[in-house]
N, C-alpha and C positions, 0 to 999 in steps of 0.2 A: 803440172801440178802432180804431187806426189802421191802415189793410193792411200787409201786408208788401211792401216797395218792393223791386221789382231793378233793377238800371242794365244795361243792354243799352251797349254801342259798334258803331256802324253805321260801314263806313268808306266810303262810296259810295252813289248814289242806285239804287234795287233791288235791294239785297241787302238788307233788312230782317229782322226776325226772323220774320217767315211763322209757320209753322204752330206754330214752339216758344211765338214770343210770344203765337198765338191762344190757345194751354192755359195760358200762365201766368196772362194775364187770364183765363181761366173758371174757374180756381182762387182768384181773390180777390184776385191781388198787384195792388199796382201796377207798370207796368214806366214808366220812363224811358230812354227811347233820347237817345243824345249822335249828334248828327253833325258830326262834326270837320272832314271835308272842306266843310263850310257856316261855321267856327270854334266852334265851341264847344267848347268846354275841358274836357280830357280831367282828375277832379278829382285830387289828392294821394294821396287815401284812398278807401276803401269805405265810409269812415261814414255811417252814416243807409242803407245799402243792405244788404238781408240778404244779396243773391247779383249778382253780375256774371258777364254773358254778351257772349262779345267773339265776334264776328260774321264774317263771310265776307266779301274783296274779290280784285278783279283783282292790288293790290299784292303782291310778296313780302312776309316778313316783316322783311326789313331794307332795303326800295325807299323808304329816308325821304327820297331826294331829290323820290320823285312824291307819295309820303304823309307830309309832315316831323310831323305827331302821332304816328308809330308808335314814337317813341323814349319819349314818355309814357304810351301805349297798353303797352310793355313795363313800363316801372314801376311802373303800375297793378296789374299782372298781379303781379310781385316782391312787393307790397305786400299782394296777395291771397293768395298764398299763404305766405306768413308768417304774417298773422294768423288762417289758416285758412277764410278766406271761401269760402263754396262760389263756383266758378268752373264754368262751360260756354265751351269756348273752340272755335269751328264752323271748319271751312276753315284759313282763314289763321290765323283769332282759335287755332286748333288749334294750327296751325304756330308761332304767337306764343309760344303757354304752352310748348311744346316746347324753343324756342330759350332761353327765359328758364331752363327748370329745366336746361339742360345737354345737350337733344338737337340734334341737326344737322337740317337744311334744305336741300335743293338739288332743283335744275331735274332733271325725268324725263327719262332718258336711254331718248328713243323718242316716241311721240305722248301725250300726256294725255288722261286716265281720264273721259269725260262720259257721261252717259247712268244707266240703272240698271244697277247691278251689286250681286251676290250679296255677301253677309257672312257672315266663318266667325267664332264666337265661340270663345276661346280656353278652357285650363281653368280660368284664374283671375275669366273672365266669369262662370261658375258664384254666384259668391257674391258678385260686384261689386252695390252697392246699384242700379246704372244698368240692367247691362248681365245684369244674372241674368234667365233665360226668354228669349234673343235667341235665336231660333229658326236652326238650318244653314239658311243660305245666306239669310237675310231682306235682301230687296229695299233699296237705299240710294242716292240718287242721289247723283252723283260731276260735278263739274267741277272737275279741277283741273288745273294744270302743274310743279305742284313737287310733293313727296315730302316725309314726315317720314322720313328716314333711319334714324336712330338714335335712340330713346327718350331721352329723360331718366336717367338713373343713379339706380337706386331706384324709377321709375315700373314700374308694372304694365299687360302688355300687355295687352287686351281683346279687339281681333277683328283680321279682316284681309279684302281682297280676294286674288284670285288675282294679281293684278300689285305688291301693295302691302299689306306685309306690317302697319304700322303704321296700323290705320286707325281706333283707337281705345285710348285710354291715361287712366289716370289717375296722378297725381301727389298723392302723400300720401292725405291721408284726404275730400277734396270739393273736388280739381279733376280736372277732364274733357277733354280734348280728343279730337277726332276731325277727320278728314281728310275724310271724307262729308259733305255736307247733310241735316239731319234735319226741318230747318226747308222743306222744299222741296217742293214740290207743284207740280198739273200749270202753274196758270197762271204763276208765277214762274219756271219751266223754260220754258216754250214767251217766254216773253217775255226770258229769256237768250240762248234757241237765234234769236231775231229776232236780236238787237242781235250776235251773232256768227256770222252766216251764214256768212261767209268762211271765220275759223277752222274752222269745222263741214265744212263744204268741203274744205280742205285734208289735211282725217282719216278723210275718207272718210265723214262725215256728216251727214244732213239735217236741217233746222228739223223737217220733220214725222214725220220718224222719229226723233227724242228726245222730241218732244212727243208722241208717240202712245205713248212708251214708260211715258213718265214717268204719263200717264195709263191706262194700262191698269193698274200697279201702286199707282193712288193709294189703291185701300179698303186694302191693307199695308201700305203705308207711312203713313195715318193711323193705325192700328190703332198699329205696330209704334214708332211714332217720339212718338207721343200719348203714350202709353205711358211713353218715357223721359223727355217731359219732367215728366209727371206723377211720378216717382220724384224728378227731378230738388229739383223744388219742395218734395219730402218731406225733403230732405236739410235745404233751405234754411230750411225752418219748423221742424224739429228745431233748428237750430240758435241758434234763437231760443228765451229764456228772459221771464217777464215777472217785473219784479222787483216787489217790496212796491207802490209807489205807480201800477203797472200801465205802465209806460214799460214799450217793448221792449228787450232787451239783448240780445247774442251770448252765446249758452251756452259 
């Protein structure tokens, strides 16, 4: 029998899918990363893929003059949630699902959110398949410079930080986005916080003090964020049915 494949969208070199893609493969799937900004082509559909996870970059979600795939990167996303494809959409890939179902996006009005910060779970987290047992105030690391404004119409809110109140949504019945890095661990952050020292600087932040942050909470946020994507993938293999002659099909 053949694994379960997910297609991951990368849009930039080091943002990868880190620690979410290390559990997907120890759970069996196959994953398939695209990377667009290298060209390769963002497909029509999700066929042949049980789950797509769209991924984190420096781009806005509508910056298609630096990132010109983000307008097929959106339609992907359209096409996913239509036909109900379980979706994890991280950072931007967040911000993307956001924009597509109907919520707003814009620049933070003040400094941007990096480092670890606290997560408050909502009361609809309670029962959410992701986000149920998110413990008050569990550790998330954060780099961002835009906001998800406004939810989606119909989406259900999940958690929040103290400066930002959308930091976790889902949309319909198996798409996900969040505002946080869940995929993000210490070496991936200390090698973000190099490549932007300056920015880090200008906010009154240092390479070795988000790195030392970022590591001192890495047993919780393995723990905490393993976690979801292991649920994640439970969504994803439910939604696989095998028919009479043992092909895989979408339930």
């Amino acid at each position: 029998m053949s694994p379960v494949r997910v297609l991951a969208v990368q849009h930039e070199d080091g943002t990868g899918p880190g620690y979410i893609g290390e559990r997907i493969c120890a759970l069996g799937a196959e994953l398939h990363i695209l990377h667009p900004y290298l060209g390769d082509p963002i497909p029509e559909t999700t066929d042949g893929y049980a789950g797509l996870v769209v991924l984190g970059g420096a781009p806005g979600p509508y910056d298609d003059t630096v990132a010109p795939w983000l307008p097929d990167v959106r339609r992907l996303i359209a096409v996913a949630l239509a036909d109900g494809s379980p979706l994890l959409g991280i950072c931007l890939g967040g911000e993307l699902l956001a924009g597509v179902a109907g919520g707003t996006v814009g620049l933070i009005d003040g400094p941007p959110e990096i480092g670890v910060h606290p997560l408050y779970p909502t009361d609809a987290a309670r029962t959410d398949p992701l986000f149920s047992g998110l413990p008050v105030g569990a550790p998330a690391v954060e780099w961002h410079w835009e906001e998800i404004v406004d939810l989606p119409p119909g989406s259900v809110a999940l958690c929040g930080s103290e400066r930002f109140p959308n930091q976790a949504f889902r949309v319909g019945p198996a798409a996900w986005g969040t505002q946080f890095h869940p995929e993000v661990l210490t070496d991936d952050a200390a090698a973000w916080a190099r490549s932007e020292a300056s920015d880090l600087d200008a906010v009154g932040l240092t390479v070795e003090g988000v790195s030392a942050e970022v590591e001192a909470s890495e047993p919780e946020l393995r723990r905490i964020w393993g976690e979801l994507a292991d649920r994640w993938m439970q969504v994803v293999t439910s939604s696989i049915t095998l028919s009479a002659d043992g092909r895989r099909e979408r339930g």
